[in-house]
ZAGU-116359 format. One record per atom (N, C-alpha, C): residue in one letter; chain; y, z, x. Coordinates in pm, 1 decimal, always signed. Each point is the difference from the previous one (the first is absolute). Example, Ala and Ser with C-alpha at 12.3 -4.5 7.8 and 13.67 -1.06 7.14 Angstrom:
BEGIN
+---+---+----------+----------+----------+
| r | c |       py |       pz |       px |
+---+---+----------+----------+----------+
| A | A |   -569.0 |   +780.0 |  +1319.0 |
| A | A |   +119.0 |     +0.0 |    -89.0 |
| A | A |   +120.0 |     +0.0 |    +90.0 |
| S | A |   +105.0 |    -72.0 |    -35.0 |
| S | A |   +119.0 |     +6.0 |    +82.0 |
| S | A |   +109.0 |    +73.0 |    -77.0 |
+---+---+----------+----------+----------+
This chain:
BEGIN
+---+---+----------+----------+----------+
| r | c |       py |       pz |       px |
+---+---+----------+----------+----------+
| X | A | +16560.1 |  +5895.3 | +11617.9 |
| X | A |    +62.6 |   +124.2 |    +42.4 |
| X | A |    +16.6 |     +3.7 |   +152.3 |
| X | A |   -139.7 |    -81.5 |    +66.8 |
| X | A |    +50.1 |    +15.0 |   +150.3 |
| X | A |    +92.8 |    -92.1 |    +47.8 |
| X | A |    +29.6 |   -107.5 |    -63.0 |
| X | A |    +93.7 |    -71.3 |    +80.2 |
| X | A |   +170.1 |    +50.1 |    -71.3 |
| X | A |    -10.4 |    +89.8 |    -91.7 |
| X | A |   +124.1 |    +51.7 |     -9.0 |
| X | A |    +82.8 |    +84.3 |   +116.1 |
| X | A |   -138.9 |    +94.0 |     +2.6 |
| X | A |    +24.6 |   +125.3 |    +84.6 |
| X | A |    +32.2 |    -72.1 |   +126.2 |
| X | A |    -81.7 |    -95.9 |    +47.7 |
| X | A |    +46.8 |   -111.8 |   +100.0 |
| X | A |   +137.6 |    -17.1 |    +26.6 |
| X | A |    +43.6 |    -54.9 |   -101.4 |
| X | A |   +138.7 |    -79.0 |     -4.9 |
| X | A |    +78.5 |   +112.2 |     +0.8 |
| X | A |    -17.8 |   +115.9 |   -126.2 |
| X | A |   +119.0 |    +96.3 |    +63.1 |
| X | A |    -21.8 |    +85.2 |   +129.5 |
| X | A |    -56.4 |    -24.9 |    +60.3 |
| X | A |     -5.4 |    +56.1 |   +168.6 |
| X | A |    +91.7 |    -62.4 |    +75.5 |
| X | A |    -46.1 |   -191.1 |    -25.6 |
| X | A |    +95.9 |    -81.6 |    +55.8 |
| X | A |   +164.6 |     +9.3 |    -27.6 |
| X | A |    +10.2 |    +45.9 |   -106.4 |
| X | A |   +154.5 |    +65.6 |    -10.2 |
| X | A |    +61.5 |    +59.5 |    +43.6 |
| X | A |    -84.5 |   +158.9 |    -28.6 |
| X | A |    +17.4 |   +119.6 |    +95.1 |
| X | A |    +52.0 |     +8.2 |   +151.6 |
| X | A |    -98.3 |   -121.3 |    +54.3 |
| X | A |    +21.1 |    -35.5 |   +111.5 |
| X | A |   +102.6 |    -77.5 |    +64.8 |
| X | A |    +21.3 |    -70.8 |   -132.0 |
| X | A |   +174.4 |   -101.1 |    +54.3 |
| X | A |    +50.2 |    +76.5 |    -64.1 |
| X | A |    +67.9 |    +80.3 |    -87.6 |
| X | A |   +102.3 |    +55.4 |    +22.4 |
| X | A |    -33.3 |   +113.9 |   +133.5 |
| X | A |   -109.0 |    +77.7 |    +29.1 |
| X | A |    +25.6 |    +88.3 |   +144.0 |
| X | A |    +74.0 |    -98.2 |    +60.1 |
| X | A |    -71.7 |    -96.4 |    +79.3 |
| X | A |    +27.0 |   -114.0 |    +68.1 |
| X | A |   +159.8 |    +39.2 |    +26.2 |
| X | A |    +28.3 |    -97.2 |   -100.8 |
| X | A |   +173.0 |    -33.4 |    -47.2 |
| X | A |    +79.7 |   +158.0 |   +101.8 |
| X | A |    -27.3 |    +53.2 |   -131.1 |
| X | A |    +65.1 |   +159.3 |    -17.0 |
| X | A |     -6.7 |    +30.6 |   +175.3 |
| X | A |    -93.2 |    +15.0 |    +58.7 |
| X | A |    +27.0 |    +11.9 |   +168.0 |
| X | A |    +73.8 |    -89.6 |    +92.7 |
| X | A |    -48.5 |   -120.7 |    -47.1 |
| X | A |    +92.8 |   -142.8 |    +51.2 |
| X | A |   +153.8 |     +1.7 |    -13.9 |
| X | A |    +41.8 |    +68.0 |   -105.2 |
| X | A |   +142.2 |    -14.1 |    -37.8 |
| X | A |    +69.3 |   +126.0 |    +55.6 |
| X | A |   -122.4 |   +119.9 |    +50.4 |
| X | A |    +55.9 |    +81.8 |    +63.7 |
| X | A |    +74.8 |    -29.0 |   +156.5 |
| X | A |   -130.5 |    -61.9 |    +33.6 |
| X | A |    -39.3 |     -9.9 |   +131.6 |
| X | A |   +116.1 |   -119.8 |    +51.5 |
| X | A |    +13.0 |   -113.5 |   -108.9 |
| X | A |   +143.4 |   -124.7 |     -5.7 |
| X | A |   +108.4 |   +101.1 |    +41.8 |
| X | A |    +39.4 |   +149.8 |    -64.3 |
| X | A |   +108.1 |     -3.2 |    +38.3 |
| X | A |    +22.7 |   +118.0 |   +107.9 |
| X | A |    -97.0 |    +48.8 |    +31.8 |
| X | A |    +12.1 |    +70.6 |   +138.4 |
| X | A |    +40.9 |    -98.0 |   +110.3 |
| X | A |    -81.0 |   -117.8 |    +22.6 |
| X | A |    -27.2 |    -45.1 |    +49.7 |
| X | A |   +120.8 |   -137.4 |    +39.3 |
| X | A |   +104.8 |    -14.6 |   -149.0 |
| X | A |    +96.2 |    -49.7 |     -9.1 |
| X | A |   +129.5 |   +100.7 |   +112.5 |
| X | A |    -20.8 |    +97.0 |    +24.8 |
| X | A |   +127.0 |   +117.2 |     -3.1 |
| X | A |    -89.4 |    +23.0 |   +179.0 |
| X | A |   -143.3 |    -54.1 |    -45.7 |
| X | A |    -11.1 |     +6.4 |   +204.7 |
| X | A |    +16.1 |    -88.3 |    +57.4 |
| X | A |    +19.4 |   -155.0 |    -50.0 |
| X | A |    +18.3 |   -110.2 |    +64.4 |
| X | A |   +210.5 |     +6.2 |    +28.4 |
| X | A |    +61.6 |    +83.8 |    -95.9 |
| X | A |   +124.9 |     +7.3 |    -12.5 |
| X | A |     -4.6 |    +47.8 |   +114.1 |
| X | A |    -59.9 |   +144.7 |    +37.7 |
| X | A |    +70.7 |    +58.5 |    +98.7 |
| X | A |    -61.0 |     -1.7 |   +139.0 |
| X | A |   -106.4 |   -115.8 |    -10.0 |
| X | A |     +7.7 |    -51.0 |   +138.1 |
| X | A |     -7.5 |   -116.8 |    +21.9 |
| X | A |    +54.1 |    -63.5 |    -93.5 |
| X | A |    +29.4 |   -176.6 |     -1.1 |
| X | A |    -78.9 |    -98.4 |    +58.1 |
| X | A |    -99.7 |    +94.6 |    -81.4 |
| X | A |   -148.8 |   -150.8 |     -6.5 |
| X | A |     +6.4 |   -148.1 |   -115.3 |
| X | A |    -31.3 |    -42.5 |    +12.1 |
| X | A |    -38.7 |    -74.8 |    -93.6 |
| X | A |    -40.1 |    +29.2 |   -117.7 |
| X | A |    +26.4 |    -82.9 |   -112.5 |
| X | A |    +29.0 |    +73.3 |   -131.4 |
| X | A |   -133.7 |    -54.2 |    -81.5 |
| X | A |   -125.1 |    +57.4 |    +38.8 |
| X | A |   -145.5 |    -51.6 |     -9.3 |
| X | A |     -6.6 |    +97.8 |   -185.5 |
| X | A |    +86.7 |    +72.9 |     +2.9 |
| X | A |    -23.0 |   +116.8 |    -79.4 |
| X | A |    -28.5 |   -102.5 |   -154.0 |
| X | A |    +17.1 |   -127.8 |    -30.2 |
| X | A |    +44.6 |    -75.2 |   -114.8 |
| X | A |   -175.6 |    -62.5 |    -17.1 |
| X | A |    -89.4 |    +19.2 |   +134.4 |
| X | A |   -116.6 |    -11.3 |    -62.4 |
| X | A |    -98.3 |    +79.5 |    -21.1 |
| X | A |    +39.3 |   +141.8 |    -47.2 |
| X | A |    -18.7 |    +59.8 |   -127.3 |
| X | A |    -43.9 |    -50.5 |   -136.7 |
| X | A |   +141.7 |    -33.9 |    -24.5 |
| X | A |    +35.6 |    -57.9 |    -98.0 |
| X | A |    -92.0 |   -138.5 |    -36.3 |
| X | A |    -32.4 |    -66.6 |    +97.5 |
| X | A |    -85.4 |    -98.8 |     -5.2 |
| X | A |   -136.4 |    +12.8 |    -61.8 |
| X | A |    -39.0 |   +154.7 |   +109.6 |
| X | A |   -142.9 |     +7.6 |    -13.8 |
| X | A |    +13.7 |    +79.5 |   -125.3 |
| X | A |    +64.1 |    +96.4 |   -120.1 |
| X | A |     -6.6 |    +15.6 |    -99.7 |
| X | A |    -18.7 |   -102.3 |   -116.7 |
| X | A |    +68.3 |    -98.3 |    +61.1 |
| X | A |     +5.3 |   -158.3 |   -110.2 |
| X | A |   -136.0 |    -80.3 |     -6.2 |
| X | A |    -15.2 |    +28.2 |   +129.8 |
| X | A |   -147.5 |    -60.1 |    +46.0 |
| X | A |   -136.2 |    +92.5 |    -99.6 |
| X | A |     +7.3 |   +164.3 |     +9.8 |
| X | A |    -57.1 |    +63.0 |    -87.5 |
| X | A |    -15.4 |    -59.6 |   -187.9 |
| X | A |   +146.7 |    +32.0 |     +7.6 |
| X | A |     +2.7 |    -61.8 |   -158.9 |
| X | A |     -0.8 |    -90.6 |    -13.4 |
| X | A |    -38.1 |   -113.7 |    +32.0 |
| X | A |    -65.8 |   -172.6 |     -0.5 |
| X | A |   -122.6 |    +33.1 |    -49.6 |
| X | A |    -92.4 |   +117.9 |   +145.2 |
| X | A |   -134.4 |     +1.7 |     -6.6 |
| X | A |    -23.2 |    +50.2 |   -160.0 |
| X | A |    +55.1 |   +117.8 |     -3.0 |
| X | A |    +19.6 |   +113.9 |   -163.1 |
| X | A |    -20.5 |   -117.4 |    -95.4 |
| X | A |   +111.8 |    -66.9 |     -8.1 |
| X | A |    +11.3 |    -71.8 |    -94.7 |
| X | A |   -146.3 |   -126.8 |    -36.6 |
| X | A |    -31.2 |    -35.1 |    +80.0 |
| X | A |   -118.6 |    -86.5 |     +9.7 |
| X | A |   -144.5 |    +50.8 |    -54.8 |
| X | A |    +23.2 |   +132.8 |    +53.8 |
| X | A |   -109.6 |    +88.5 |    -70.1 |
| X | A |    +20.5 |    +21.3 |   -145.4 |
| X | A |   +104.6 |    +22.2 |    -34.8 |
| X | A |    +45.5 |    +12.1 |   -149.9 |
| X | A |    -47.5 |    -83.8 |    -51.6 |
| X | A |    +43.1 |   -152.4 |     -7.1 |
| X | A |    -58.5 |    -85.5 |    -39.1 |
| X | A |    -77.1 |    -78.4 |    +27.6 |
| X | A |    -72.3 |    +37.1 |    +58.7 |
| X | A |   -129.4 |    -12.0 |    -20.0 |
| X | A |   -138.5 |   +145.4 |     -9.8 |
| X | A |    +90.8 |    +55.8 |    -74.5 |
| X | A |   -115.7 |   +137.3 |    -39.1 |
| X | A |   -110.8 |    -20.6 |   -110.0 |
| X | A |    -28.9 |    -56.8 |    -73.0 |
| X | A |   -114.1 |    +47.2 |    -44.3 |
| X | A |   -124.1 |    -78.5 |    +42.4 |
| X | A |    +16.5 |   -137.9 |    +88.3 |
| X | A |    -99.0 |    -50.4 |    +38.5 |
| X | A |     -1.9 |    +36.6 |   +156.1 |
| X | A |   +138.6 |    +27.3 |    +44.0 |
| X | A |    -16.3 |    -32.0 |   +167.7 |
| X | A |     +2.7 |    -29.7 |   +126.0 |
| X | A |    +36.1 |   -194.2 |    -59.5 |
| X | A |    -62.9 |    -84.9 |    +29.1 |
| X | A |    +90.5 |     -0.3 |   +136.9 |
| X | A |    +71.9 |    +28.5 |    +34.2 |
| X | A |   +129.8 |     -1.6 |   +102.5 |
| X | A |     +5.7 |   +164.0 |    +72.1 |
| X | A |    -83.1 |    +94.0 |     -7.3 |
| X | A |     -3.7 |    +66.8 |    +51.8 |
| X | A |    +18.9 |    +29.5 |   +146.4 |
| X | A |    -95.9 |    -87.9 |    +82.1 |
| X | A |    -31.5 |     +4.5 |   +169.7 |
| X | A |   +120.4 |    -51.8 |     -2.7 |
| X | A |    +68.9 |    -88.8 |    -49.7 |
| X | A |   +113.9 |    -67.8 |    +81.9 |
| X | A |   +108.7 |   +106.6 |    -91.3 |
| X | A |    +11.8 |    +27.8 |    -24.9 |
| X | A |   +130.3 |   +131.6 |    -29.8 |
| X | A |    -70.4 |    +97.1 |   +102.4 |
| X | A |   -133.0 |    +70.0 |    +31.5 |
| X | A |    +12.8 |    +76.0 |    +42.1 |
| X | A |    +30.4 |    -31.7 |   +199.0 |
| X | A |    +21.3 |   -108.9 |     +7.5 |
| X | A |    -27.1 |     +4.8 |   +191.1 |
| X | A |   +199.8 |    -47.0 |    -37.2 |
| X | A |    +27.0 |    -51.8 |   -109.3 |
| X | A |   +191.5 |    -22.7 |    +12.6 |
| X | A |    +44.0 |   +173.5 |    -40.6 |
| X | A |    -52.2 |    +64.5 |    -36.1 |
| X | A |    +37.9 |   +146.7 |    -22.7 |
| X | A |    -39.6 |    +29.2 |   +176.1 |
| X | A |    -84.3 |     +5.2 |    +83.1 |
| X | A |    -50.8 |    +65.9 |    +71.0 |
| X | A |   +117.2 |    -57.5 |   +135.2 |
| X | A |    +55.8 |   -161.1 |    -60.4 |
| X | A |    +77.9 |    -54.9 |   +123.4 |
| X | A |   +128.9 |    +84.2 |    -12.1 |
| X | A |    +40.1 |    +71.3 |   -144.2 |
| X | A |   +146.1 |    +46.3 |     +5.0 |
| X | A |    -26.5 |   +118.3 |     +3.6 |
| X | A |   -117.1 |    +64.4 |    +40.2 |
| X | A |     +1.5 |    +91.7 |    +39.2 |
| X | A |    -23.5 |    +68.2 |   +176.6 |
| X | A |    -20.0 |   -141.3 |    +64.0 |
| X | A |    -25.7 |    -33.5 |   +150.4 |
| X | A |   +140.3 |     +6.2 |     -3.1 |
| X | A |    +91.5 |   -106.7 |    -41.1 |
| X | A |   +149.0 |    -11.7 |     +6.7 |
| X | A |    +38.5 |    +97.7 |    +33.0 |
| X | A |     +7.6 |   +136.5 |    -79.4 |
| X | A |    +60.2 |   +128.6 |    -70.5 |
| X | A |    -51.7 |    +92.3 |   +181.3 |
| X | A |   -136.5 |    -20.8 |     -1.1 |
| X | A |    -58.6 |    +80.9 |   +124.0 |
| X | A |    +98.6 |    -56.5 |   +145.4 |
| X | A |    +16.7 |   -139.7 |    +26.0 |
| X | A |    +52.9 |    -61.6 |    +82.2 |
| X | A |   +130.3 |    +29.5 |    +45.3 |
| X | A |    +67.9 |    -17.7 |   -123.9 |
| X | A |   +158.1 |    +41.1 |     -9.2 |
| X | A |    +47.2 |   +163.4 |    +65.8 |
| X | A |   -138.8 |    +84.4 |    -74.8 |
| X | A |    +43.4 |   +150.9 |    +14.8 |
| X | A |    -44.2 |     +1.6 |   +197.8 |
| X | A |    -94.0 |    -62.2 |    +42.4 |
| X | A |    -22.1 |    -12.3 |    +94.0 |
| X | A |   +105.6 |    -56.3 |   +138.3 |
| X | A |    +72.4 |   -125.0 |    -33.7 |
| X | A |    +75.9 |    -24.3 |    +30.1 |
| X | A |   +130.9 |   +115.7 |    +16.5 |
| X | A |    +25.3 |    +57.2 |    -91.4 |
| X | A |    +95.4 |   +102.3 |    +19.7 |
| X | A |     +7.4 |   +122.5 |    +48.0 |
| X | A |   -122.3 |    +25.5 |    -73.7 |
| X | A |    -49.6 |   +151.6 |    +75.4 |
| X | A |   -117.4 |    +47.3 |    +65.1 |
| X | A |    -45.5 |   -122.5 |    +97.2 |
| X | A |   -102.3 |     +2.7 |    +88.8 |
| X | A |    +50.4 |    +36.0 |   +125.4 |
| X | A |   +112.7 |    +53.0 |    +48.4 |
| X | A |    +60.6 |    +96.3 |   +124.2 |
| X | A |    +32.7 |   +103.2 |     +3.0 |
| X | A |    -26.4 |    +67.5 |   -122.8 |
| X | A |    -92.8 |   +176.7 |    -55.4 |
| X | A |    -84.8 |    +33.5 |    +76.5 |
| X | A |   -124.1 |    -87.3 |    -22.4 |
| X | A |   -154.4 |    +58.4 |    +12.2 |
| X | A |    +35.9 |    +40.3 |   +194.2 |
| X | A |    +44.3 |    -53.1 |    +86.7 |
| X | A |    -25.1 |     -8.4 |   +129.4 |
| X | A |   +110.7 |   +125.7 |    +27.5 |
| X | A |   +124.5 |     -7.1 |    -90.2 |
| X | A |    +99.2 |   +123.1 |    +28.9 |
| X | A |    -51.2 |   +120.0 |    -48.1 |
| X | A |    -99.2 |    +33.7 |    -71.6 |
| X | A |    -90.7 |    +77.0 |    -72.2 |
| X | A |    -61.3 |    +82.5 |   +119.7 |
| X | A |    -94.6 |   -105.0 |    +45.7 |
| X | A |    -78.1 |    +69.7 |   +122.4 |
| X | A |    +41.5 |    +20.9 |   +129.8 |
| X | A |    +92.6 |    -57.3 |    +40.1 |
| X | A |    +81.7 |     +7.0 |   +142.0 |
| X | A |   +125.4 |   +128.4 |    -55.4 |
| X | A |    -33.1 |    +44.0 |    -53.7 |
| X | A |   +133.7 |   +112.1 |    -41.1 |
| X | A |    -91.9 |   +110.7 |    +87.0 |
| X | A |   -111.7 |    +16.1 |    +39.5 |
| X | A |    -49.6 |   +159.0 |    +65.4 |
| X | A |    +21.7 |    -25.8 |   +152.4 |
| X | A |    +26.4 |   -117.4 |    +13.5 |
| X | A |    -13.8 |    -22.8 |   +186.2 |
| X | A |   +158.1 |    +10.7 |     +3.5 |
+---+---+----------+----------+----------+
């Protein structure tokens, strides 16, 4: 029972994952448009694929395991990806954020 509840967490969590990633792909597509950055927005898409590799690994191998640590640090890399990417794009917020009172 606990390694169910386990595994469907790990779901829960890639689709959140995804579901924000695919948001965040296309804001982020429509901000590189309109200030003609580089079109980084496609590794998203990466780090979602990268998720469902990890997902999938866990799947099969659920009732023993045995592949767990290594699905869970390739889940944790497409989810660095996902952090990186959003960072890359919208890490010149945080500083326009606080310099807006001066």
């Amino acid at each position: 029972m606990n390694a169910f509840l386990d595994m469907l967490n790990w779901i829960l969590l890639f689709i959140t994952l995804s579901g924000m990633a695919l948001m965040l792909r296309e804001l982020s597509r429509r901000l590189g448009d309109a200030l003609r950055t580089k079109k980084f927005y496609f590794l998203y898409d990466a780090g979602v694929a990268v998720l469902a590799v990890a997902v999938a690994i866990m799947l099969l191998s659920y009732p023993e395991g045995s592949l767990s640590l290594l699905a869970r640090l390739i889940f944790f890399g497409g989810a660095a990806l996902i952090a990186g990417t959003t960072a890359r794009y919208w890490g010149w917020i945080i500083p326009e954020i606080f310099m807006r009172g001066k």
